[in-house]
N, C-alpha and C positions, 0 to 999 in steps of 0.2 A: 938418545936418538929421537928427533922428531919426528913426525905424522910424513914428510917429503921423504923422508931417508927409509921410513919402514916400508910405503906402498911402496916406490922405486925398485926396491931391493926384492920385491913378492910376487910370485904368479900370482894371477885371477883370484885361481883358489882360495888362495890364501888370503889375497886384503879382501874378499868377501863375507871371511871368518871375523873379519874387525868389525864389518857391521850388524845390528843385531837391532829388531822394530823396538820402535821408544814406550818407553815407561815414563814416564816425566818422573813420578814424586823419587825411582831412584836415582844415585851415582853412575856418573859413566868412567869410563878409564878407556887408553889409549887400546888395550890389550882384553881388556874384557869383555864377556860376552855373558849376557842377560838373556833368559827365555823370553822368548816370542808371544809376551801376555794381550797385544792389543791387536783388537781384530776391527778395522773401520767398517766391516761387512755389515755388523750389526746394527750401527748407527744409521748409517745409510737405506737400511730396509724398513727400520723405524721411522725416517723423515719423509721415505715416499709410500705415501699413503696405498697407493695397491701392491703394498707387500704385508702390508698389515697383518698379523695375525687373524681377522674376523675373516679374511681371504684363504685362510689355508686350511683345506682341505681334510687338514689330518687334524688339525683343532677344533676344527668346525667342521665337523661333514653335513653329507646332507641329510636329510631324512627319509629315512625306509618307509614306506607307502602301499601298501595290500588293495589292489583293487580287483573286484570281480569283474572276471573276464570267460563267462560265459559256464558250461558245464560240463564234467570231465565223460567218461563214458559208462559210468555208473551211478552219474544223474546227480551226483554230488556239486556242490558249487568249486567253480574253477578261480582259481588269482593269479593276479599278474604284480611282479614285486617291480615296484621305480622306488627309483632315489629321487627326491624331489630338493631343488637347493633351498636353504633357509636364507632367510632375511641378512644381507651382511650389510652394516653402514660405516662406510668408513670416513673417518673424521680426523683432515689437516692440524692438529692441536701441536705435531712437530711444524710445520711448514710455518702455522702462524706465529709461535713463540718464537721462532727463528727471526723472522721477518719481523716481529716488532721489536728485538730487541737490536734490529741489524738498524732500524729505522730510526730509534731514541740514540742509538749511538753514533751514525754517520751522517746524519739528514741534514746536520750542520756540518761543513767538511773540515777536518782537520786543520788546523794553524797550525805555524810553524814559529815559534820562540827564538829568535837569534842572543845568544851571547857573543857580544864581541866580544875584538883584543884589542884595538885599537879605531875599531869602524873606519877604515880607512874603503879610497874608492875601490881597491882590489878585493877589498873583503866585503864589499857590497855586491860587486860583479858576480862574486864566488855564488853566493847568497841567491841572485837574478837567475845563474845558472842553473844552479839546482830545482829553483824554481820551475824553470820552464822544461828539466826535463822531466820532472813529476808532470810537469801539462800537455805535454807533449806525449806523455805515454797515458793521459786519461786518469790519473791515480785517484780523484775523488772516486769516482764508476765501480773502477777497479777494486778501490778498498772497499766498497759493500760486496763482491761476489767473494774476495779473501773471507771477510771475516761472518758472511754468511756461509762459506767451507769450513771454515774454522768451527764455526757453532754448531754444523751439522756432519761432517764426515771426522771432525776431530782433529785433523792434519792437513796443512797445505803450506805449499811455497811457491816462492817467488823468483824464479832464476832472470838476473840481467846477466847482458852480454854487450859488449860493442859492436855498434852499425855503423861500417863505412858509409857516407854521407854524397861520396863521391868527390874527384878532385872539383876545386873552385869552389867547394863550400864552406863554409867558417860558421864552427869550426867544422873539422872534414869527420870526426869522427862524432859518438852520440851514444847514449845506451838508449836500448829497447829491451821487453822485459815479457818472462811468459810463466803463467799461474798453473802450478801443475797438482793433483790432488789421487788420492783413492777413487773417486765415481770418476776421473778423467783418463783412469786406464794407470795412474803410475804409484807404482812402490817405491818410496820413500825411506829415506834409513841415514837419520841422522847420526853423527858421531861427537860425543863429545869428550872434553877431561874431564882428570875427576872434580875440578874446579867449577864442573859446568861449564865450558863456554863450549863454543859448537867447532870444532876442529879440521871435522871436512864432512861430506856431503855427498851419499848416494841416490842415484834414481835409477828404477827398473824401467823399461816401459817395449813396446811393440811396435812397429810400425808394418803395412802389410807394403809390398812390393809385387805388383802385377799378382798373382794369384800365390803369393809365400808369405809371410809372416816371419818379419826377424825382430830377433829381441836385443835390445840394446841397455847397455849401462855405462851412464855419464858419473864420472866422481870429481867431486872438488874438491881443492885445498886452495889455503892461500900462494902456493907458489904455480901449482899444476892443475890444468883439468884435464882430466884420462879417459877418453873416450872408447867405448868397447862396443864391438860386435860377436854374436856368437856364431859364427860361421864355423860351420864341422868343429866346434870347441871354440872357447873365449880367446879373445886376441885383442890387443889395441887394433884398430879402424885404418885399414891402409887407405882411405878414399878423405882421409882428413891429412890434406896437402897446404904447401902454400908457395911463393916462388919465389925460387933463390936470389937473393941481393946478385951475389957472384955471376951468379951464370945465365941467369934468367927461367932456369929450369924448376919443374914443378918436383919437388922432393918433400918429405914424408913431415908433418908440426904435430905428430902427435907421439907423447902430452903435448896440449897447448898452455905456450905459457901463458901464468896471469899476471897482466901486465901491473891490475893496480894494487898486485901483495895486497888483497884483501880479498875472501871469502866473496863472489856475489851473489849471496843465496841470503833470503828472509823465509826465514822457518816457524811456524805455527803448530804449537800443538799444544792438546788438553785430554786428560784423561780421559774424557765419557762426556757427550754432548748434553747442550746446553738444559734439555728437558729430563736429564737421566735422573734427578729426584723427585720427578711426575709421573714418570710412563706406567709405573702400577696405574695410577689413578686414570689415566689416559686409555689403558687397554680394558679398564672396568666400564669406564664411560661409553666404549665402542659397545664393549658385552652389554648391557642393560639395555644401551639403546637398539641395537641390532635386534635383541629379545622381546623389544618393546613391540619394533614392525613386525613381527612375526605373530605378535599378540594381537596387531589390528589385522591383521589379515585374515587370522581364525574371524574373531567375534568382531570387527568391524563391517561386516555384512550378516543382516541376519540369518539364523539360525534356525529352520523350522523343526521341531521335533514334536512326532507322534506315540502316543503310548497306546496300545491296542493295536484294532484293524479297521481301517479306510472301509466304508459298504458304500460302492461303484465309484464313480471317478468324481474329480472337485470340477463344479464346473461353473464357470464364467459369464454372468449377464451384466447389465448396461449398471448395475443397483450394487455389482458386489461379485463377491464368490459364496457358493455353497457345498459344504463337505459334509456328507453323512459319516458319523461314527456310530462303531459300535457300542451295545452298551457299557458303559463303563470304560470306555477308550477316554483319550484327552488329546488333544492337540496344542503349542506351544510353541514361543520363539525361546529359542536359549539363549542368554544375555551374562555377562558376570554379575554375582553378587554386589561387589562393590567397585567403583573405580580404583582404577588402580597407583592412587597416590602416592604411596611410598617411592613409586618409582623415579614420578617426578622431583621428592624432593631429595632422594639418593642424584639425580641428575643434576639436580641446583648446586646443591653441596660438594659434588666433585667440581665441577667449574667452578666454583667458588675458590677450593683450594687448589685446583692447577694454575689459576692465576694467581695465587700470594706467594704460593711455596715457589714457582718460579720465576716470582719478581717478574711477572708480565701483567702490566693493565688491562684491562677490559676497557678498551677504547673503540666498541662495534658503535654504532648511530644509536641503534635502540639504548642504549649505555648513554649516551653523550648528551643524546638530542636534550634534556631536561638537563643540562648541567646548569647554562645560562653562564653570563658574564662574574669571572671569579678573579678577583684581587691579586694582585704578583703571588705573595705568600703564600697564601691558600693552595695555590695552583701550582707552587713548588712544591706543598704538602701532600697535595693529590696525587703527584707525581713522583714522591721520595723514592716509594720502591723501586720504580721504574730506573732513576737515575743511581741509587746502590747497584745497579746491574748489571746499569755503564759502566763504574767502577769498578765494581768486580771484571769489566772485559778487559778493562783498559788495563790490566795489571799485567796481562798477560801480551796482549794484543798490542800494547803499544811500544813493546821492549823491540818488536817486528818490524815497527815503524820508526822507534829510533837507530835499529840495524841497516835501516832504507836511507834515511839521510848521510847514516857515514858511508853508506858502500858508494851513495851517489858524490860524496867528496872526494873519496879519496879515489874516483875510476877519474874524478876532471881533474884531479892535479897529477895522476899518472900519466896519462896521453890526450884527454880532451884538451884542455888548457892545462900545460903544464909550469906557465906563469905564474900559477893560484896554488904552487905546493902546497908552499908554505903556509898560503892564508886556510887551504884543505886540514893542516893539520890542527891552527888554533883555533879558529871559528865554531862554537860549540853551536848546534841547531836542536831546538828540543821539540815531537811533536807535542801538540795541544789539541784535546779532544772536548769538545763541548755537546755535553747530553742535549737532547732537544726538549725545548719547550716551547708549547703553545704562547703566542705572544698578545697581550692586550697594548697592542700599539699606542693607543692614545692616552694610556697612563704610562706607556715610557717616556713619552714625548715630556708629558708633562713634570714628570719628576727630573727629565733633564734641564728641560726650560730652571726647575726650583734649584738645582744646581748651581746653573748659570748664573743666575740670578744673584743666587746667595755668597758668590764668591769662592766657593768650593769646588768649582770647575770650570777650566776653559771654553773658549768658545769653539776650536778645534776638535777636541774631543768629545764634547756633546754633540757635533757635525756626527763624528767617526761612529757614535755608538747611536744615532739616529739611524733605528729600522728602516726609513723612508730615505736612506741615502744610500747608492751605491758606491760612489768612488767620492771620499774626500776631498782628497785636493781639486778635483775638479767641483766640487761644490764651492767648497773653501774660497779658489778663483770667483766663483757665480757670485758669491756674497759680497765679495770684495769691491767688483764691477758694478754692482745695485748700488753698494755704499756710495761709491766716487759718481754714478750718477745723480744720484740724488745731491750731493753737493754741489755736482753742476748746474743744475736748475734753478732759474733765478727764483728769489721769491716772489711771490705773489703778493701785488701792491692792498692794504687792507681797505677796500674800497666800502664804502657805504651805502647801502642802495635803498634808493626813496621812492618810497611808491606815488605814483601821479595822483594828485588830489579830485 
């Protein structure tokens, strides 16, 4: 019995029991049900820095403080007890491992690889299509917020749907597409076999309606999407209509069918975020440092301490100060014995290793500014861990984006263009993802010129991979035009010119 026959056949209850929060490293099964191990709460509190641990109150309290406050009625001295807060520093070390490594992996945007079958003009249009509906929904943009969720809440997806276009437009129909996550309010609940593949597809989520709050749950499969409200108890959505061929009457599409028998959901997930083999080192660095400000606050102003008793008061001329002590008294600033170094280089040494263990560069100015002009190699050497990091994303992260290419073939050969079935079903699209690196332009240049030169590369393609060209063939054209002018031009008669005597 398939995934359509078993929800169909199930109250609410019941296909809710089917789904259960992901575990990635285990099996899933149609019928099975896995404890509830992953919780995106904690990631999330980790990446925004005012949840931090140095912030809470019950890790870090603040400090109990005795001050005198005058005298009781038996002439004793009176206190008054405050909590005073201590030093907390909180420091983005999630936010920015996030963000550089969202940076080395997307800053060059994703290519797209065509396999043809025969490259014919249909299977280029298919190709044009696809294209421009990735450009037309933003997806360069779009894939740094996915896989900057991905790195930091753990889980995110991507549901497309079809947009009437309206009549008189070509084509009339379109996908548009919406990024739904943990910090966006929605529960999540993938389903797969035990094969691994993703079989259908829940989301929790809320929406408030004038001063009420209803909860709703969308599921997917390849055949149906089941739309649910919990109105006095779960029920499919009586407000999801559409109108009758027949009659012209608005009567009940829910489940809505899925026209393009494929899944449109791109689903993201990773066990524990990108910095989860740092954050010891991460909440030590906040502790030391926090400890540190606390330390210049004491003894970064001086300190005056008296040993004995003060004889009348210190007082103040044009020349100085003068204090009488008694005999044998002393006066003094309190200062530490020694700087407190270890601290700084426990400080060094964790940044040191929060950036290799999590394959993040230290790419701040003060870092850079002295790097100077470095050779192609060098500069991929400088950069290897960085680019192992890409590749460890892209292992995961890019299976989401070749989910995106087919969902977007096969929604155009089912009702956008359904001319392009066929070319939907052979035309393979693969993405391509290119780590970034720092470019020394004028030795690209030059090595392609030695290319060229040398016979081992065309003059087209050293156009295509010149950093200083944007669109080829329109170059290609420019060059061409130059050429044929210059042939037009007559030569220039070899004149002799004699200087008057």
């Amino acid at each position: 019995m398939g995934t359509l026959d078993i929800i169909r056949s199930m109250d609410f209850t019941e296909i809710s029991k089917l789904f259960t929060r992901p575990k990635f490293s285990e099996g899933y099964n149609l019928m099975g049900n896995s404890t509830d191990s992953y919780n995106p709460t904690v990631a999330i509190k980790q990446y925004k820095v005012k949840y931090h641990d140095v912030f809470d109150l019950t890790l870090r309290p603040k400090r109990k403080v005795e001050r005198p406050a005058g005298t009781n009625t038996d002439g004793t001295q009176k206190y008054q007890t405050l909590y005073v807060d201590v030093v907390r520093v909180g420091i983005p070390w999630q936010d920015d491992i996030t963000e550089t490594k969202v940076g080395f992996t997307l800053s060059n945007p994703v290519k797209t690889n065509v396999i043809w079958n025969t490259e014919s003009e249909k299977e280029k249009t298919l190709v044009r299509m696809v294209e421009k509906i990735q450009n037309d929904n933003k997806m360069d943009y779009k894939n740094k917020e996915i896989l900057r969720r991905k790195l930091s809440e753990c889980e995110v997806a991507v549901i497309w749907y079809y947009y009437d276009q309206g009549e008189g437009e070509i084509p009339r129909f379109t996908l548009r597409c919406k990024i739904v996550s943990p910090d966006l309010g929605d529960v999540l609940y993938p389903l797969f076999d035990k094969n691994g593949s993703l079989i259908a597809f829940r989301r929790d989520y809320s929406l408030i309606d004038g001063q009420k709050t209803i909860q709703y749950c969308d599921i997917y499969t390849d055949e149906f999407e089941y739309k649910y409200v919990n109105d006095q108890g779960w029920k499919l959505d009586p407000n999801i209509v559409t109108i009758s061929k027949e009659t012209g009457d608005l009567v009940p599409a829910n489940p809505v069918p899925n026209i393009a028998k494929k899944m449109l959901i791109e689903y993201y997930f990773q066990p524990e975020p990108c910095w989860a083999s740092v954050q010891t080192m991460i909440d030590r660095h906040e502790t030391i440092t926090s400890n540190h400000g606390g330390m210049n606050d004491k003894f970064g102003q001086p300190i005056f301490t008296v040993s004995g008793e003060i004889i009348g008061e210190i007082k103040d001329n044009s020349t100085g100060s003068i204090m009488q002590l008694e005999n044998g008294a002393s006066a003094d600033y309190a200062q530490l014995s020694s700087e407190p170094q270890s601290i700084g280089l426990e400080q060094t040494n964790l940044e040191k290793f929060i950036h290799k263990m999590s394959k993040t560069p230290d790419i701040s100015f003060e870092t850079m500014k002295g790097v100077g002009n470095i050779a192609g190699v060098a500069l991929e050497m400088m950069f290897m861990d960085a680019h192992i990091g890409v590749r460890n994303i892209e292992e995961s992260f890019g299976i989401g984006l070749q989910r995106r290419l087919n969902i977007i073939k096969a929604a155009i050969g089912a009702l956008i263009d359904t001319s392009l079935a066929a070319e939907a079903k052979t035309v393979q699209l693969i993405p391509v993802i290119t780590p970034y690196l720092p470019k020394n332009t004028k030795e690209d240049i030059e090595n392609l010129t030695v290319a060229v030169t040398g016979g081992i590369m065309s003059k087209e393609t050293a156009v295509e991979k010149n950093p200083l060209v944007d669109d080829t063939k329109v170059e290609m054209e420019r060059m061409q035009n130059d050429a044929t002018q210059q042939l037009a031009q007559p030569e220039t008669p070899n004149l002799k010119v004699v200087k008057p005597q």
